[in-house]
C-alpha positions in Angstrom: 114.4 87.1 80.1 113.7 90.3 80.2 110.5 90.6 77.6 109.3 87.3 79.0 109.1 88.4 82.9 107.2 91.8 81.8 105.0 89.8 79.5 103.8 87.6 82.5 103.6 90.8 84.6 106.3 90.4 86.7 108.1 92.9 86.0 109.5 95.4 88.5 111.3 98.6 86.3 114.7 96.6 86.3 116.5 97.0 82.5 117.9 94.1 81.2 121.0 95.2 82.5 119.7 95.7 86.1 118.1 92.1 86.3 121.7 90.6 84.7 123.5 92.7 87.6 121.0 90.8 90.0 121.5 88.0 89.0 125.4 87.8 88.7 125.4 89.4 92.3 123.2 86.7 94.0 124.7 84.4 96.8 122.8 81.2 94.5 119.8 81.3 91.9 117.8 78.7 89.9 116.4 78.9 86.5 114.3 76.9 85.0 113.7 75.7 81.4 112.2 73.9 79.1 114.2 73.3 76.3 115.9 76.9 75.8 112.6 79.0 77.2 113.2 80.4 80.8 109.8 79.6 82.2 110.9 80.1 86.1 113.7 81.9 88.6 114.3 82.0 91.9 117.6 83.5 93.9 119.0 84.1 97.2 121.3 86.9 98.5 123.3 86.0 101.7 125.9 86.7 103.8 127.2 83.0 103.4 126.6 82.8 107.1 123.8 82.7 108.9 120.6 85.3 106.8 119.8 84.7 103.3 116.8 86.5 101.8 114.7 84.6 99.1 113.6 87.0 96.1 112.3 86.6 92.8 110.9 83.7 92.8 109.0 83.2 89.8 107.1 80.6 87.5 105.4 81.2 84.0 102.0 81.5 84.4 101.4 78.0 82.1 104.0 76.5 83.8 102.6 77.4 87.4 100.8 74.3 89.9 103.5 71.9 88.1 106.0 71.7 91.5 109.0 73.7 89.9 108.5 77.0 92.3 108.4 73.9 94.8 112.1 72.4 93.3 113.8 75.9 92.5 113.4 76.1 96.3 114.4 73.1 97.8 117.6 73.7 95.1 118.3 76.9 96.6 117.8 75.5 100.3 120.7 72.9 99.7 122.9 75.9 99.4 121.6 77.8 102.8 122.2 75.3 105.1 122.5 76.2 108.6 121.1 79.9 107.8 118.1 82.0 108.4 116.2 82.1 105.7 113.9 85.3 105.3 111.2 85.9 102.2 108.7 88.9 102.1 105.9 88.2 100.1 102.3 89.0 99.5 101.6 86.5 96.9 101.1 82.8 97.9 101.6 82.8 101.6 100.3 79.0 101.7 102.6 77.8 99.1 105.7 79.5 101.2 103.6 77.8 104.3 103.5 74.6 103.0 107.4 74.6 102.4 108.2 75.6 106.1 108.1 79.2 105.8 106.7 80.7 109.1 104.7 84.0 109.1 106.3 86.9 111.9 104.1 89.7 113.3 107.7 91.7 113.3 109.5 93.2 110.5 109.9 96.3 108.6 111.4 97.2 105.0 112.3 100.8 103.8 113.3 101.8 99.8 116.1 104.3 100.1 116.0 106.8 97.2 113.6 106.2 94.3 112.1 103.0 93.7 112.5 101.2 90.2 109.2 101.4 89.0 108.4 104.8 88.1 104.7 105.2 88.3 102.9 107.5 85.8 
């Protein structure tokens, strides 16, 4: 999954091992395929409670405006219910829109330490 997320430039510095870890340690995520090629992810972590943050949500770039961002969503949602779903994002803010995602003037992030991607 690895060489195919880098090769469609989204790619953040995790190893393989790093984006395994993440995915073993998420509250729920969804791949997609067709036939045995991964061609989409998404994944939530949560407290199981009441917040759930969406992340890496993902589609191959041939595969994209084909609704399976759209379904990999809704399939995660069926196993938030009754939590507070968060997502920050600076690509697509209309698609996240259009699936009842609401846009808040509040908010703030920090990266403790060094982030993954080592710039050069």
């Amino acid at each position: 999954m690895k060489e195919t997320l880098a090769a469609d430039d989204f790619d953040n510095g995790r190893t393989p091992e790093q984006l395994r870890e993440s995915f073993e340690a998420s509250y729920a995520a969804v791949v997609a395929h067709d036939g045995e090629k991964i061609v989409g992810t998404a994944r939530a972590l949560s407290d199981g409670v009441c917040n759930a943050y969406v992340i890496d949500v993902w589609t191959l770039s041939p595969y994209r405006r084909r609704g399976i961002a759209r379904r990999m969503l809704e399939t995660l949602e069926a196993s938030l219910e009754g939590q507070h779903v968060y997502l920050f994002t600076e690509d697509v803010p209309d698609f996240y829109k259009r699936l009842g995602f609401k846009e808040h003037p509040t908010g703030m992030s920090k990266v403790v330490g060094a982030w993954l991607r080592k710039e050069a």
